[in-house]
N, C-alpha and C positions, 0 to 999 in steps of 0.2 A: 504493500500500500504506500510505504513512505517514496517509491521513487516515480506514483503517480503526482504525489502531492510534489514530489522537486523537479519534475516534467512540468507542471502546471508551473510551477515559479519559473524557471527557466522562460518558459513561453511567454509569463506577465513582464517577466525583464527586459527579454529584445524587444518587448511592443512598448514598454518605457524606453528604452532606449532608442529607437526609433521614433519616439514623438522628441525626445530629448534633443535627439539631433536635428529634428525638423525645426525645435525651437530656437537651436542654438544658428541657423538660416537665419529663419524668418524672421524671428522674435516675437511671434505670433505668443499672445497669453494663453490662446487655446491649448498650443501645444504642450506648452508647459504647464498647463492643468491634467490635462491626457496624461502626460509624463510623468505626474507626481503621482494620479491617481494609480497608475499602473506600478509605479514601485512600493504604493503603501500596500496593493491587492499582492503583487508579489512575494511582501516579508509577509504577510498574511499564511500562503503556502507555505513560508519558510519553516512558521513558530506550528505547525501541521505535521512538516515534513520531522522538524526535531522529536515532535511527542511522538510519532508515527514509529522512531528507532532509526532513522536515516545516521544519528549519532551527530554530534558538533563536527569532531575532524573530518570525519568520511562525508557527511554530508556539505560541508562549506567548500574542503576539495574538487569535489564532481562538481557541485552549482559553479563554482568556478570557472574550472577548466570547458565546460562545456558551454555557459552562458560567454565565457570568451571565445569559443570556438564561433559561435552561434556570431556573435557580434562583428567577427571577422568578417565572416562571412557578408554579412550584411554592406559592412563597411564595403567592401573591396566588389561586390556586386552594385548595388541600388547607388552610393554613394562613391564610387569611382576612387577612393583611399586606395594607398599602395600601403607596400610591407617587406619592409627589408629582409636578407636573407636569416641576422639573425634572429629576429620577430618572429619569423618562420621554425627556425630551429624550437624557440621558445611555447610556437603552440605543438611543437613534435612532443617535445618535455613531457608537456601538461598532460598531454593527450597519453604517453605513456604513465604518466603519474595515474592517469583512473585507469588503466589497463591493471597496474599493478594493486592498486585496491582492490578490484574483484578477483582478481587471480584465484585465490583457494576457489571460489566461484565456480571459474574456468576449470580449472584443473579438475573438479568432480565433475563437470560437467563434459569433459571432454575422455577423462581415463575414468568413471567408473561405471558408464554406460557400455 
């Protein structure tokens, strides 16, 4: 259950992030109401996802690296941003850092079927 409720944060964050950025354009106050209102609904799944067992370290990790991952993404799509080589190395890291979280995971799910 906890990594629906850090899925649903995740997805409340790029869509603040994405009015954030819209705001940080235009200046529009809309956006920056949208943007606020979607990072207070986001820690909302956050204090969800902790009770749920997602855990402090293991879950602020993954919201992390993945909510970064997400925002690259973003960035470097819709919003035409570049990304240095080692920026790049940097989401490889992260991206290996939740690999190695679920690992025991992985491993029963891969050697004891």
């Amino acid at each position: 259950m906890w990594l629906l409720t850090l899925a649903a944060l995740v997805v409340f964050e790029a869509i603040a992030d994405i009015f954030s950025k819209q705001w940080s354009v235009t200046g529009s106050i809309l956006y920056w109401s949208f943007g606020l209102l979607g990072y207070i609904i986001a820690n909302i799944f956050w204090l969800f996802s902790i009770r749920e067992g997602s855990g402090l370290a293991r879950g602020a990790i993954i919201f992390s690296v993945v909510s970064a991952v997400l925002a690259v993404i973003i960035g470097l799509v819709f919003y035409k941003e570049s990304m240095t080589k080692v920026q790049l190395v940097g989401i490889c890291v992260g991206v290996l850092a939740v690999v190695l979280i679920f690992w025991p995971d992985i491993q029963k799910t891969l050697f004891l079927k």
